[in-house]
Backbone as CSV, one residue per row, in Angstrom:
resi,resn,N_x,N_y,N_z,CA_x,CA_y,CA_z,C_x,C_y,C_z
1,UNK,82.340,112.447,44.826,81.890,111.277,45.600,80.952,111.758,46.694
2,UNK,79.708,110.984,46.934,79.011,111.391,48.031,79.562,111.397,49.131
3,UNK,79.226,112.193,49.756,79.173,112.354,51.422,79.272,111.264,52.582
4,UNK,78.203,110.410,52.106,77.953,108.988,52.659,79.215,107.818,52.016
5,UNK,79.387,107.997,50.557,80.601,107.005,50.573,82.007,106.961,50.929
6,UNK,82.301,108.531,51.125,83.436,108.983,51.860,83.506,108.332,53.417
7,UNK,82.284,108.433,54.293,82.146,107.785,55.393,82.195,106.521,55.199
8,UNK,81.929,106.095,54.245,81.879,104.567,54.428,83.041,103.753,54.118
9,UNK,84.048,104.775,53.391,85.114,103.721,52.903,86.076,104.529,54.265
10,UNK,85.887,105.816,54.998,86.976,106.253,56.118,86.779,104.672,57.178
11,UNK,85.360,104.538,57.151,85.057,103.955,58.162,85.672,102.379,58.012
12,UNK,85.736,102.600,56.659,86.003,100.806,55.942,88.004,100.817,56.323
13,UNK,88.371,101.914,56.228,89.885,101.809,56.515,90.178,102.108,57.654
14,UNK,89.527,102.381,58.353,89.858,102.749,59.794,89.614,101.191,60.489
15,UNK,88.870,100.565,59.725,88.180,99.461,60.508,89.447,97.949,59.806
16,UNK,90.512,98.468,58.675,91.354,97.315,58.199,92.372,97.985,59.095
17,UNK,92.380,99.765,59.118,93.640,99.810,60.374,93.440,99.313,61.822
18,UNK,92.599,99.360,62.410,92.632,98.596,63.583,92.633,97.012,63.545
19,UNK,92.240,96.690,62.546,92.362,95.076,62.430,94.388,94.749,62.647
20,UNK,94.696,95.628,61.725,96.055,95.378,61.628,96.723,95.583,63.207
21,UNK,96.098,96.604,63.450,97.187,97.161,64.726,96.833,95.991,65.660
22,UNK,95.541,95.686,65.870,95.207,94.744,67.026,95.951,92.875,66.746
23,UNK,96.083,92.772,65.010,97.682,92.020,65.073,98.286,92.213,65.516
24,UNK,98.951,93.396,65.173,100.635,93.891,65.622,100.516,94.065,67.372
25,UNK,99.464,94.012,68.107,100.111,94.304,69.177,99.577,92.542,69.545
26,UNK,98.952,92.101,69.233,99.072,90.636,69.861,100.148,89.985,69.514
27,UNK,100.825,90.201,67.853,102.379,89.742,68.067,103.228,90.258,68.902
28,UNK,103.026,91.052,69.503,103.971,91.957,70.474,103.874,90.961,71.309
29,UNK,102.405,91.126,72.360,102.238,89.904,73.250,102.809,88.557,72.956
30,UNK,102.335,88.414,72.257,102.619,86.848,72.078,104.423,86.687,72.244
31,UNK,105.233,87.398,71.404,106.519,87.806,71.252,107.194,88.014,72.980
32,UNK,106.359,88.700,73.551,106.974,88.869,74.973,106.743,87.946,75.593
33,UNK,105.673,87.288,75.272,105.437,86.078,76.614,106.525,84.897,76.087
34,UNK,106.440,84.603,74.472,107.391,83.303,74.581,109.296,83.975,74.941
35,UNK,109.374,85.219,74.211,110.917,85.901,75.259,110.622,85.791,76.983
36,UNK,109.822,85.748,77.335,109.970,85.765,79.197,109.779,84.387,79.763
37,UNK,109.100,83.211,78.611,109.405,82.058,79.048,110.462,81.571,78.647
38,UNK,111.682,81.861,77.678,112.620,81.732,77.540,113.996,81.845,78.327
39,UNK,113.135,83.413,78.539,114.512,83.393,79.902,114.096,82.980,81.349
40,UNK,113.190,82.687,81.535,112.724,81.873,82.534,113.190,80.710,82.905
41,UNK,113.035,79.872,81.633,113.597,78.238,80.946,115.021,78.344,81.441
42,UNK,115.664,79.542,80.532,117.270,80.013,80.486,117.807,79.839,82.261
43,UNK,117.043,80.844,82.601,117.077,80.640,84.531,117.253,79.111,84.935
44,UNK,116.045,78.956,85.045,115.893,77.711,85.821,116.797,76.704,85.483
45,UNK,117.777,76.529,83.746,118.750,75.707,83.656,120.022,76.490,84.218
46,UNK,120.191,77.638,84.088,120.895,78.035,85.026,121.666,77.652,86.382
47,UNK,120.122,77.521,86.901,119.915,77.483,88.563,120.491,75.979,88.487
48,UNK,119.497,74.633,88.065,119.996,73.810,88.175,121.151,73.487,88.012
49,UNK,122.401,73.500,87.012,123.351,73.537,86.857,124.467,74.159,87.745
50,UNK,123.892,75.096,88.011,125.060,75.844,89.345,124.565,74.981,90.460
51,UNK,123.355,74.970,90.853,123.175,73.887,92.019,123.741,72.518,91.936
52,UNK,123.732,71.472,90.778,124.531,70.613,90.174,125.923,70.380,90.457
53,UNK,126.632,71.789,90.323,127.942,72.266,90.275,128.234,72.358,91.628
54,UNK,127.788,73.283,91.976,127.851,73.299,93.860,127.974,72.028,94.352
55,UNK,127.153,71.010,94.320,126.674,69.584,94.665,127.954,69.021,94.835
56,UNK,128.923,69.087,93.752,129.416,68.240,93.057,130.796,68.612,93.606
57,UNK,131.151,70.028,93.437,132.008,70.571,94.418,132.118,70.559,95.627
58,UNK,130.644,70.624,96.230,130.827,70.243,97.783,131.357,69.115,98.026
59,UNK,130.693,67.945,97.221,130.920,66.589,97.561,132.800,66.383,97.464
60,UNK,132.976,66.885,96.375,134.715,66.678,96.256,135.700,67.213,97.325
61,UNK,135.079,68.817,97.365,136.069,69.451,98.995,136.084,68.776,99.849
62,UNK,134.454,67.943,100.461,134.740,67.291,101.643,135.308,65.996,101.814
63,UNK,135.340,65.522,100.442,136.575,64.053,100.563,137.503,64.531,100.710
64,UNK,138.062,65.455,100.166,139.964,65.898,100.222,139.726,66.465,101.647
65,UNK,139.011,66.798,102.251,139.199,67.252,103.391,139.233,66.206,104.401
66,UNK,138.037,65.228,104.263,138.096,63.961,105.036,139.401,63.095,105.043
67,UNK,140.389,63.401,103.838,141.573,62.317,103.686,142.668,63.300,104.444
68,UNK,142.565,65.093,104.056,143.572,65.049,105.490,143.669,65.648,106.540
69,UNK,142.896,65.372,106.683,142.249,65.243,107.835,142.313,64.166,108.999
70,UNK,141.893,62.829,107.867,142.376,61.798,108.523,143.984,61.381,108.871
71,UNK,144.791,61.761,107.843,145.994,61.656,107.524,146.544,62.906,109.023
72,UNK,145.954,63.681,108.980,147.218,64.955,110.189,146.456,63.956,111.315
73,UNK,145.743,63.627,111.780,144.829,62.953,112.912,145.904,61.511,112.934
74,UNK,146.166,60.745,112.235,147.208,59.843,112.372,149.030,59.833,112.697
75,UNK,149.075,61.152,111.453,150.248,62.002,111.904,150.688,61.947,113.578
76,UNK,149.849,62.582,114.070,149.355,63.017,114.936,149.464,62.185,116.126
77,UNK,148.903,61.013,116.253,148.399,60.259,116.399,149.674,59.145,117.084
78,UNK,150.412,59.169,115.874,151.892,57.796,115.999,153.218,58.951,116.451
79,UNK,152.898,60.419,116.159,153.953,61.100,116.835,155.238,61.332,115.319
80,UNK,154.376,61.336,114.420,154.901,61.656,113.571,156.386,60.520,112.805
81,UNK,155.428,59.643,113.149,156.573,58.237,112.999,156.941,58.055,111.675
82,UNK,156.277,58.546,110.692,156.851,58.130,109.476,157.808,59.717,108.787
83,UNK,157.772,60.214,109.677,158.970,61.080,109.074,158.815,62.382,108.262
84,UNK,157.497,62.598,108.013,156.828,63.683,107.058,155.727,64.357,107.954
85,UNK,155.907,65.840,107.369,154.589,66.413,107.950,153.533,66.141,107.028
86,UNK,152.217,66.414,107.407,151.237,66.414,106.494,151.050,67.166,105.139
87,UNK,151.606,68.350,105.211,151.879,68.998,103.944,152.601,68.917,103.321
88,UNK,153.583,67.461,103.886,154.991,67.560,102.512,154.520,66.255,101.947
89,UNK,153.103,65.199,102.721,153.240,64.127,102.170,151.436,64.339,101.318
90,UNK,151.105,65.546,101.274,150.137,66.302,100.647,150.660,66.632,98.805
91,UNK,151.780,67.511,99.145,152.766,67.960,98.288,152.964,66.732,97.400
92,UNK,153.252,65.248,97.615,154.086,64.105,97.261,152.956,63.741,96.665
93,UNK,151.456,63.410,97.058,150.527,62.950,96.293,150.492,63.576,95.549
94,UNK,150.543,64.780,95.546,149.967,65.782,94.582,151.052,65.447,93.493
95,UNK,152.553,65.558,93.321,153.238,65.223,92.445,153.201,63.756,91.533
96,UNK,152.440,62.457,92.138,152.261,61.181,91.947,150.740,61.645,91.361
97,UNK,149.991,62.662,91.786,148.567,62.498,90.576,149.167,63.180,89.104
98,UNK,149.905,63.320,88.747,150.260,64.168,87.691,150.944,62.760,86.801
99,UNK,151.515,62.055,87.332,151.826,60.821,86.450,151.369,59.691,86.927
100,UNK,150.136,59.326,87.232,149.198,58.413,87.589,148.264,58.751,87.294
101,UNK,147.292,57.260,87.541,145.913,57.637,87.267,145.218,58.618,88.952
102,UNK,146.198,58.257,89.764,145.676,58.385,91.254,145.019,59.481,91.230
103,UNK,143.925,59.890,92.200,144.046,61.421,92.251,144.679,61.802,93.631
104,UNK,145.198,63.145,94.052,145.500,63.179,95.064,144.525,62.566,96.700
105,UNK,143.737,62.547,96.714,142.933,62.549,97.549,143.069,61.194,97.790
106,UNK,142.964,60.357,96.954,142.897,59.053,96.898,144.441,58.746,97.352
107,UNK,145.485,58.813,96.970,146.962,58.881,97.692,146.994,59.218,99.146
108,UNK,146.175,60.742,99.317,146.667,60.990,100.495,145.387,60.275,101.980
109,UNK,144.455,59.880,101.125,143.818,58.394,101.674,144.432,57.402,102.322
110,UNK,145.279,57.317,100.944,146.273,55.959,101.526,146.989,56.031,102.144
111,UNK,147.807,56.903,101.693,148.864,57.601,103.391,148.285,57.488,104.387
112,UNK,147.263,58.089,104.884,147.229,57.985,106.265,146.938,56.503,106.842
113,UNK,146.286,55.582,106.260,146.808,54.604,106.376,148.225,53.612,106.774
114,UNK,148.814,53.738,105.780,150.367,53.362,105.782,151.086,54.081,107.096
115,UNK,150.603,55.647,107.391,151.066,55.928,108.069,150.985,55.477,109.583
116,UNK,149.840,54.958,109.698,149.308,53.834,111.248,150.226,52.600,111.371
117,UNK,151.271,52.414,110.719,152.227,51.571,110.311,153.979,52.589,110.929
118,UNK,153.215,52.180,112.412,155.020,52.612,113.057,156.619,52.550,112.644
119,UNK,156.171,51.410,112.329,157.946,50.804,111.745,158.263,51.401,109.997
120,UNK,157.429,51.673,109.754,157.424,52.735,108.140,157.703,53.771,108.268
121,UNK,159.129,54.157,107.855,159.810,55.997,107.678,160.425,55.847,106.807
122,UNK,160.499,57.469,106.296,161.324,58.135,105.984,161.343,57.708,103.965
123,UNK,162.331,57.438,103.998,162.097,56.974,102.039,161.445,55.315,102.146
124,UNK,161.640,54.583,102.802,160.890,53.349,102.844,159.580,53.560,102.988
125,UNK,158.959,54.507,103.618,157.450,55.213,103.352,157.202,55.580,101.811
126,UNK,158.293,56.667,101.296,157.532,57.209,99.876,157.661,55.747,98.993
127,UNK,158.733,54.955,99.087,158.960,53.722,98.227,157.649,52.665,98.355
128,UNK,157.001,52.940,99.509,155.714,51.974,100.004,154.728,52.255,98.987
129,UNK,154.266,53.914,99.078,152.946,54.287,98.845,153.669,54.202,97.042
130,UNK,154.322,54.432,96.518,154.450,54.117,95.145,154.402,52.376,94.654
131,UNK,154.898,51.720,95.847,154.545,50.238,95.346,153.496,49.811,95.373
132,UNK,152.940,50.345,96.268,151.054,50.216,96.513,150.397,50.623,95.454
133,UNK,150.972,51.979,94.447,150.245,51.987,93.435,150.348,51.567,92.566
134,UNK,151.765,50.781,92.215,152.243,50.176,91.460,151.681,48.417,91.245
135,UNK,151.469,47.915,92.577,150.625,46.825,92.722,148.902,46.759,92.042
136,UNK,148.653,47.912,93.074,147.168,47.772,92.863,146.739,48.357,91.080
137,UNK,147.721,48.765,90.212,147.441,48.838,88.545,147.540,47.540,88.127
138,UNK,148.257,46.894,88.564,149.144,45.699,87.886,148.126,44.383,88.461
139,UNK,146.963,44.472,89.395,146.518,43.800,90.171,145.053,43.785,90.270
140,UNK,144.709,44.879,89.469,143.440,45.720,89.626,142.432,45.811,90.742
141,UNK,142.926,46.155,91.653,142.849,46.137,93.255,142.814,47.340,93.446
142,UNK,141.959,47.741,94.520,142.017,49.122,95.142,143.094,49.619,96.174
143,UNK,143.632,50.704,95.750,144.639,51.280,96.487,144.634,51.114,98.342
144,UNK,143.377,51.285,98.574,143.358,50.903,99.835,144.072,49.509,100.363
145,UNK,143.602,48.387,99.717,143.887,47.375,99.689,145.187,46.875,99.933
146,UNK,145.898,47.455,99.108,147.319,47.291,98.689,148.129,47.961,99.791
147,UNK,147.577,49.320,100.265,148.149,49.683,101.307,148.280,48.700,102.580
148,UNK,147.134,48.264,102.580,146.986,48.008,104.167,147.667,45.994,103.820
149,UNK,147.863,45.646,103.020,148.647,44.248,102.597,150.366,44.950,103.255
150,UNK,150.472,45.668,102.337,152.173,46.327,102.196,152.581,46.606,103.661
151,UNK,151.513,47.784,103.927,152.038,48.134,105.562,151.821,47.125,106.419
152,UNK,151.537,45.780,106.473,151.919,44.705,107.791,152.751,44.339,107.080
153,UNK,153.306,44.203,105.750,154.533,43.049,105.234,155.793,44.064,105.911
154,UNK,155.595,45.365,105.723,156.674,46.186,106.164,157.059,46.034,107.608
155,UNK,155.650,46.037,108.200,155.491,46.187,109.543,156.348,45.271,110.788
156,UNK,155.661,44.266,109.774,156.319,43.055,110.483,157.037,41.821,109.165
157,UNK,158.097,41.940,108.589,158.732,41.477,107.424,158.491,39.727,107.266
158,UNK,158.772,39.606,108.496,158.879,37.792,109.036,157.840,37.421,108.356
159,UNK,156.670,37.477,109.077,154.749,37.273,108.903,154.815,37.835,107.466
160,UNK,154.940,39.217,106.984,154.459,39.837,106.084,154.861,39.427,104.971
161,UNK,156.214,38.502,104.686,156.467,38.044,103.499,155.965,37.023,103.147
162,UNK,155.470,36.037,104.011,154.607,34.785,103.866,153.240,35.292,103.624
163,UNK,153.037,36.032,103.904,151.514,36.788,103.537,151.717,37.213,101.888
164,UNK,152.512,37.912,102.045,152.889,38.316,100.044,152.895,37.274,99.042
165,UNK,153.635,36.341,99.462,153.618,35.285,98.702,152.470,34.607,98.570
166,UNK,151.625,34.638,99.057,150.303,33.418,99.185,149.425,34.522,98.074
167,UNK,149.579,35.797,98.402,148.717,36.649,97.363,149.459,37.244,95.846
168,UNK,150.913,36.407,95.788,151.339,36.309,94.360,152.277,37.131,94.058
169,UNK,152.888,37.615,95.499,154.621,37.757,95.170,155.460,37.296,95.495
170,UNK,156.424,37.483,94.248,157.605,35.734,94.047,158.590,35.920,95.134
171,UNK,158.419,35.504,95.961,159.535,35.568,97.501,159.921,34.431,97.272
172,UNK,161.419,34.577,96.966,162.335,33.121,96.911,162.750,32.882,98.687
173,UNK,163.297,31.276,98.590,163.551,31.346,99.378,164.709,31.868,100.489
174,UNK,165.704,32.652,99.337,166.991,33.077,99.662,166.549,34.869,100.717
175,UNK,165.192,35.381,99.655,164.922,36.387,99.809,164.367,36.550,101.524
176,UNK,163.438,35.026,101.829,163.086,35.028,102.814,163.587,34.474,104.004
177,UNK,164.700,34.139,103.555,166.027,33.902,104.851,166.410,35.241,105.239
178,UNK,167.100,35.675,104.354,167.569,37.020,104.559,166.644,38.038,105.233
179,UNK,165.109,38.445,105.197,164.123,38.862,105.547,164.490,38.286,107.295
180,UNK,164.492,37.371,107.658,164.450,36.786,108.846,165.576,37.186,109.304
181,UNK,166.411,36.883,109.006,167.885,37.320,109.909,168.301,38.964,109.886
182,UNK,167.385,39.534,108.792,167.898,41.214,108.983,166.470,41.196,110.050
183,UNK,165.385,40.705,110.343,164.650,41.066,111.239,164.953,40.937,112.676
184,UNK,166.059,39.593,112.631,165.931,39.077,113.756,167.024,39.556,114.508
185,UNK,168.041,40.793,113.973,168.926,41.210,114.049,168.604,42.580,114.359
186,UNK,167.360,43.121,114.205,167.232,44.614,114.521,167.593,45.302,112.941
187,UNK,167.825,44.565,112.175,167.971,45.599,110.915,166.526,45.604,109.872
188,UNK,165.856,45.842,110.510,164.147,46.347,110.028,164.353,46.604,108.616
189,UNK,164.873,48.160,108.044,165.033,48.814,107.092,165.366,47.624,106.273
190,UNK,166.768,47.173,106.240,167.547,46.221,105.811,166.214,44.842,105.165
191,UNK,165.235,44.778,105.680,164.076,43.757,105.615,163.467,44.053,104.666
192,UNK,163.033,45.285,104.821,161.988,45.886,104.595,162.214,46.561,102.894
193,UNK,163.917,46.877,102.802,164.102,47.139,101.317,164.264,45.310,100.596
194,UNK,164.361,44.521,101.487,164.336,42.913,100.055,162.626,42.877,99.727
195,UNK,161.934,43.392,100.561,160.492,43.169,99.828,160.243,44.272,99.462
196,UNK,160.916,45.556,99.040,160.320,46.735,97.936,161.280,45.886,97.162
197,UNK,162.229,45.652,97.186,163.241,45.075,95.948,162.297,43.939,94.911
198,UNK,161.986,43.338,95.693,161.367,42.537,94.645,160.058,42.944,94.180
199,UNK,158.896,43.818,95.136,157.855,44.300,94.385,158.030,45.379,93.057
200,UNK,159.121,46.338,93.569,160.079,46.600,92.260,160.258,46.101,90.746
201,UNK,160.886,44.848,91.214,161.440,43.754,89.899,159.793,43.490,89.859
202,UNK,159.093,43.525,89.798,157.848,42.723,89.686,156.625,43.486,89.150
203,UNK,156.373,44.909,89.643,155.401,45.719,89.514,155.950,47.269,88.833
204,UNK,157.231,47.518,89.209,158.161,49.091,89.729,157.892,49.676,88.073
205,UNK,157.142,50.832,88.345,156.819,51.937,87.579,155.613,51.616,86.638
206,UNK,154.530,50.513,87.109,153.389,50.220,86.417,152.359,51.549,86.688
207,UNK,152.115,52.134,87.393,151.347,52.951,87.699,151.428,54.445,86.765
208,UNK,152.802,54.354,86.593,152.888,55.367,85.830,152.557,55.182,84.378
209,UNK,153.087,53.863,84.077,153.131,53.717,82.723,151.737,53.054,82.186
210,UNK,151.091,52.797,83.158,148.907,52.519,83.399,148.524,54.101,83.222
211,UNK,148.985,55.194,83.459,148.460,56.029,83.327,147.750,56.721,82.204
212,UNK,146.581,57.094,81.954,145.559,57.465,80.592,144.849,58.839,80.936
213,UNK,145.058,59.652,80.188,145.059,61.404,79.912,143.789,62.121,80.664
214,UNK,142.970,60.443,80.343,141.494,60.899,80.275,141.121,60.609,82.172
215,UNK,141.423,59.513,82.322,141.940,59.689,84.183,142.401,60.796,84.845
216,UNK,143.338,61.232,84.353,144.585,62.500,84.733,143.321,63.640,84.589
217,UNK,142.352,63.934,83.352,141.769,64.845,83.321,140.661,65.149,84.650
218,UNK,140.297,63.775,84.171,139.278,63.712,85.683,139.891,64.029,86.892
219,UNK,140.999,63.926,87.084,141.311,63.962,88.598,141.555,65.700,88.459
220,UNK,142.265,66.320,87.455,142.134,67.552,87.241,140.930,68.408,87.403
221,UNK,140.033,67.731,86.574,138.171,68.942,87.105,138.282,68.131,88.964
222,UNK,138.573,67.107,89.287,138.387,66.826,90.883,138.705,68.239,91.488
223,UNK,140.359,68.299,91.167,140.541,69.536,91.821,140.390,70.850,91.851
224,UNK,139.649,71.132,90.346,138.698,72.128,90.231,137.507,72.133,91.304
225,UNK,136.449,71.266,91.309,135.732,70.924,92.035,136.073,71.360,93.440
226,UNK,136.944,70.878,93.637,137.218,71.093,95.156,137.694,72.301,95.290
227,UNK,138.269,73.101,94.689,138.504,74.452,95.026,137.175,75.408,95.131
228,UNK,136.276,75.082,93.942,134.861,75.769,94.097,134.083,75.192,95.569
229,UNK,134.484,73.879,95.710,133.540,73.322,96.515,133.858,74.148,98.380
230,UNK,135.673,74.642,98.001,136.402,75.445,99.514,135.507,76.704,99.525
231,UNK,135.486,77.147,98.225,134.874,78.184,98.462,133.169,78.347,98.904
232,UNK,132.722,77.550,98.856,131.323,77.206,98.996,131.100,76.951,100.543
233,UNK,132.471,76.217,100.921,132.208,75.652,102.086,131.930,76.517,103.383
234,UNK,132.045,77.711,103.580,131.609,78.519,104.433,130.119,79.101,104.606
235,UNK,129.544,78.955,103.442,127.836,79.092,102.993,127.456,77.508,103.392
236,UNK,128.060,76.851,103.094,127.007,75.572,103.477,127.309,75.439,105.122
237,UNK,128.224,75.099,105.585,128.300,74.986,107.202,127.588,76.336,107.717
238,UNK,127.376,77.459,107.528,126.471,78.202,107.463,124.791,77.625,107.425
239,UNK,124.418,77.606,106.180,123.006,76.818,106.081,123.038,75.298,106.954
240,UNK,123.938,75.008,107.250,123.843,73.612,107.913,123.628,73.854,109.695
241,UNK,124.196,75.149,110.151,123.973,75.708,111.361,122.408,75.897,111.185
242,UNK,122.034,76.970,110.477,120.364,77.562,110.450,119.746,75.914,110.597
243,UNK,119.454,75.093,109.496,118.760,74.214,109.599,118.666,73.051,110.988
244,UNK,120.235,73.120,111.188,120.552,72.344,112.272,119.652,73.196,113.520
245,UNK,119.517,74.364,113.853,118.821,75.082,114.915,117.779,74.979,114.761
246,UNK,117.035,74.830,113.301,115.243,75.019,112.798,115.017,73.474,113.524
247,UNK,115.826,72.626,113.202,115.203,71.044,113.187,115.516,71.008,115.066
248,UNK,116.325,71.290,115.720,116.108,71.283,117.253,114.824,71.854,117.804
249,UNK,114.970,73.102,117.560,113.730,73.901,117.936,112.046,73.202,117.508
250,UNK,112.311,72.694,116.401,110.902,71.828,116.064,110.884,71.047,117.015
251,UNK,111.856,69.911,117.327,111.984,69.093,118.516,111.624,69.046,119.775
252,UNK,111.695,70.684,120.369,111.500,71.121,121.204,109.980,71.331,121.083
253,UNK,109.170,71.570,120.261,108.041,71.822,119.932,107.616,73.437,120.138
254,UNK,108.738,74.025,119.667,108.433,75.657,119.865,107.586,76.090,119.056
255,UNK,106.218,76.513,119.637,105.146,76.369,118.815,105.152,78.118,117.990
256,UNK,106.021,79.022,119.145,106.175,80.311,118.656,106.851,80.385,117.240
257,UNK,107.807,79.900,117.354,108.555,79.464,116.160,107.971,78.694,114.584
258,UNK,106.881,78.183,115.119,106.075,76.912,114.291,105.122,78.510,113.419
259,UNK,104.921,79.044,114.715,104.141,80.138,114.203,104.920,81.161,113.170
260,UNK,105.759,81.453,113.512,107.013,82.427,112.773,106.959,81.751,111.419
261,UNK,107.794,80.605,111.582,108.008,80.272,110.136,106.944,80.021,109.176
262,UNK,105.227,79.676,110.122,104.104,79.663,108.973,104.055,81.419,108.424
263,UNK,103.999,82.060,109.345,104.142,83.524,108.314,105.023,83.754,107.888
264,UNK,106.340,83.819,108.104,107.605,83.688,107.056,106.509,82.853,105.666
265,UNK,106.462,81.258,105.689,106.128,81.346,104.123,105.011,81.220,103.687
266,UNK,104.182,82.211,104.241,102.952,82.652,103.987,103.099,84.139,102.839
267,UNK,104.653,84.371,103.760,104.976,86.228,103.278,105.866,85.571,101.915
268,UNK,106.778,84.843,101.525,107.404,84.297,100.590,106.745,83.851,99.403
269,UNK,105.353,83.366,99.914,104.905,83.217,99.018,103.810,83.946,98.150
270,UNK,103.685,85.122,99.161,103.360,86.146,98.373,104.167,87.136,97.586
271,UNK,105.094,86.867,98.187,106.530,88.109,97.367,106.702,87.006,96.350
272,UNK,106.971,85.615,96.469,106.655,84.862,94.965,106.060,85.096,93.462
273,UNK,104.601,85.407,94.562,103.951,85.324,93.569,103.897,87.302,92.870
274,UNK,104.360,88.136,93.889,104.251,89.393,92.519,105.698,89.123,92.203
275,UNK,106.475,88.400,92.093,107.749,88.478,91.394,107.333,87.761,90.359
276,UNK,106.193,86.952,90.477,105.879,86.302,89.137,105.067,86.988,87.963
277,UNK,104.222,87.828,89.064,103.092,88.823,88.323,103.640,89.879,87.384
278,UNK,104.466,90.728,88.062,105.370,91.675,87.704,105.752,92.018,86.748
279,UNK,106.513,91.043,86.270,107.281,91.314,84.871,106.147,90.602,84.238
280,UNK,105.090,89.934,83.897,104.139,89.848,82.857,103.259,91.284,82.747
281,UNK,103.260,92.164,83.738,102.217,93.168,83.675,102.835,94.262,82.511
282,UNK,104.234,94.220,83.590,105.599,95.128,82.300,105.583,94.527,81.382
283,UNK,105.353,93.356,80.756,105.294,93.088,79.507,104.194,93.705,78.785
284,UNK,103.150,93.353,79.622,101.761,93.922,78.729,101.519,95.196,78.609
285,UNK,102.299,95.925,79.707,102.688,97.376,79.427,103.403,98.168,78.408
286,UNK,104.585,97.088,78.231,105.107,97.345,76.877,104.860,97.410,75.736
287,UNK,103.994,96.109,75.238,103.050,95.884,74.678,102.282,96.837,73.938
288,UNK,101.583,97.845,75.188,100.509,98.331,74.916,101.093,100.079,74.284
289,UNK,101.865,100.068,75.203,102.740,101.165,74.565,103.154,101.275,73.349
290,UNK,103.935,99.886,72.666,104.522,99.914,71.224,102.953,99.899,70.696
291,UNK,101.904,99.365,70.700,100.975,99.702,70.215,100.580,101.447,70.052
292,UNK,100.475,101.981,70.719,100.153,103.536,70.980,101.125,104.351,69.966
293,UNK,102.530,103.524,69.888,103.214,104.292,68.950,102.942,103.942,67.774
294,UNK,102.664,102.707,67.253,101.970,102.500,65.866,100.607,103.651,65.389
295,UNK,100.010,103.643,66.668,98.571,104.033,65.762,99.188,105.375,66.302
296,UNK,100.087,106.313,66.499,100.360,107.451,66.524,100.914,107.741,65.113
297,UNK,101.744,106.786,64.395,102.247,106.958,63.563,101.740,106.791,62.398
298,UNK,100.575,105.890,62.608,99.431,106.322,61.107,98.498,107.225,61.247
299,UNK,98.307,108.037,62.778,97.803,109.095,62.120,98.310,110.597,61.953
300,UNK,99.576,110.282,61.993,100.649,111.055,61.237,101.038,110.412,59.592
């Protein structure tokens, strides 16, 4: 073979091997960029979702915290008139969300309520907050509601049973003699069990037996929630200090400060942007490398 056609066909295969390789390394590229927008994608649902989660947890810790909160503040408050500390009538919701739809939070809501209700102790208290939930299933009324009906009928038996009746419990009239003369006698308690007696005969153990798995579950992730959300809670009252100081100081018109934070994210957003640069360069680095080992290996 001539001289010249030897060159021409080296030149002719040298020229289908680089065609090939300059495929193979743009599938490389191509291959790395849609893997780094993937896990990018992967991230950012990530992020949202834990932020989501956080959200959601925060929001739950600080209701259970707001209810006892409110509840030791009432405790507190009447001198401990109904007969329980806050953690045993914590304890009691917590045992009533397990066979109810209630969740605890929502119970110990209502407690502190009921508990602003002086003349309410002791087991005529736990017998209250179970008729309250027992009403408000049977009634489809909010627990609040029911509380704050119950605790004046308790409160004051006389008034409070004529009040019951007008909203549709059967108070005979034997029931509401008797109501009057154990009131008018100093025997309160004595009053106060003829109207659980009959909300009893009337409502007694609806709440439990209203109860549905899928309620119970929910109130279960609640208290998931709120345990993530305790733990969270020292980072956010944290960030809630910083911001709370950024937004005074603006107020103040601290212009030094105005200045600070424009270079703060002047500098952020340059460390942004090579955190963005970065790993595309290492990609194309990689890239270029697995290339180098191909055409090392055909001309071996």
């Amino acid at each position: 073979m001539p001289r010249s056609d030897v060159t021409i066909d080296i030149k002719a295969r040298d020229a289908q091997l680089q065609g090939k390789l300059k495929g193979v390394g743009n599938s490389i590229r191509a291959f790395a960029r849609r893997a780094g927008e993937a896990i990018k994608n992967l991230n950012r649902r990530f992020i949202m979702l834990a932020s989501v989660i956080g959200g959601i947890s925060a929001v739950a810790a600080a209701k259970q915290e707001q209810a006892e909160k409110k509840l030791t503040a009432v405790l507190k408050a009447t001198g401990g008139a109904a007969g329980f500390t806050a953690n045993e009538l914590r304890k009691l919701a917590s045992q009533l969300q397990l066979v109810t739809n209630y969740g605890d939070e929502v119970t110990i809501s209502a407690m502190g309520i009921l508990a602003s209700f002086k003349e309410i102790k002791g087991d005529i208290f736990v017998e209250a907050i179970q008729s309250a939930q027992d009403m408000s299933a049977v009634m489809g009324t909010d627990l609040k509601s029911s509380v704050v009906q119950l605790g004046k009928a308790l409160n004051d038996p006389i008034i409070g049973a004529v009040t019951l009746r007008r909203v549709g419990v059967t108070l005979t009239e034997q029931q509401m003699t008797q109501i009057k003369v154990f009131t008018e006698n100093n025997q309160l308690m004595k009053a106060q069990r003829v109207i659980l007696a009959e909300l009893k005969s009337e409502f007694g153990g609806a709440a439990k037996e209203m109860a549905q798995p899928l309620f119970q579950l929910k109130n279960d992730l609640a208290d998931l929630a709120e345990v993530i959300g305790q733990m969270l809670s020292p980072t956010i009252k944290d960030l809630a200090k910083v911001v709370r100081g950024v937004s005074m100081a603006f107020s103040e018109k601290d212009s030094q400060l105005r200045a600070n934070i424009k270079s703060l994210g002047k500098w952020a957003l340059g460390i942004s942007g090579i955190i963005i640069i970065v790993p595309r360069l290492m990609r194309i680095l990689m890239a270029y490398l697995s290339l180098i080992k191909l055409i090392t290996k055909a001309e071996t």
